[in-house]
N, C-alpha and C positions, 0 to 999 in steps of 0.2 A: 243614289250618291255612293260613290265610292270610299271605301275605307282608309285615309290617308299611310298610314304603316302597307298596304297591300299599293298603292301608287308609287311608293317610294321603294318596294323590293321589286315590281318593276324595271322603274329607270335607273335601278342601281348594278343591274350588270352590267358586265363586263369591264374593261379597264378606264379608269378614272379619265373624264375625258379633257382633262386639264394638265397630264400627263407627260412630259417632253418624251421622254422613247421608252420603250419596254424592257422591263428589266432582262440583266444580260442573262445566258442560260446556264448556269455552272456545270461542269463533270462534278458529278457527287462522288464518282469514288476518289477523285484526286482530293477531294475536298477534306476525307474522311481524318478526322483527328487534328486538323488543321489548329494550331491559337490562334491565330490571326483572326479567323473569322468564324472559328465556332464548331467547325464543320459545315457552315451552308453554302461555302465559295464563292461569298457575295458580302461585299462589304458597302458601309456609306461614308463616301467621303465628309471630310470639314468642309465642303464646299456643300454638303445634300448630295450629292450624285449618287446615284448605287451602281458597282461598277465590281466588277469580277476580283475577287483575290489575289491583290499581289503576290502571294507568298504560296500559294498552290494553285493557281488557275494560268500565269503567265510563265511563257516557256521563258528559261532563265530567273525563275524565280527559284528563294532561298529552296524550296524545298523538291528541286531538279536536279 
């Protein structure tokens, strides 16, 4: 019989499969120092969405 903790790190790779889309892929060096979002170029919406940096990741944003 199998170990249930070694069953479960198993089927626990890779991205969650409940998931609506993959998260977006930031430029980390645009990101760098950012307030907005931390420096990780990725924020979550009030909606839940996670969704690229207004303010360093979209061209015409504040910090262009």
């Amino acid at each position: 019989m199998h170990d249930s903790t070694e069953q479960h790190q198993r089927a626990a790779h890779g991205a969650h499969p409940f998931a609506p889309v993959p998260a977006p892929r930031a430029n980390v060096t645009l990101a760098r120092n950012c307030r907005e979002c931390r420096s990780w170029g990725t924020v979550i919406t009030e909606q839940g969405r996670h969704e690229l940096c207004p303010a360093c990741q979209l061209p015409g944003g504040p910090a262009s």
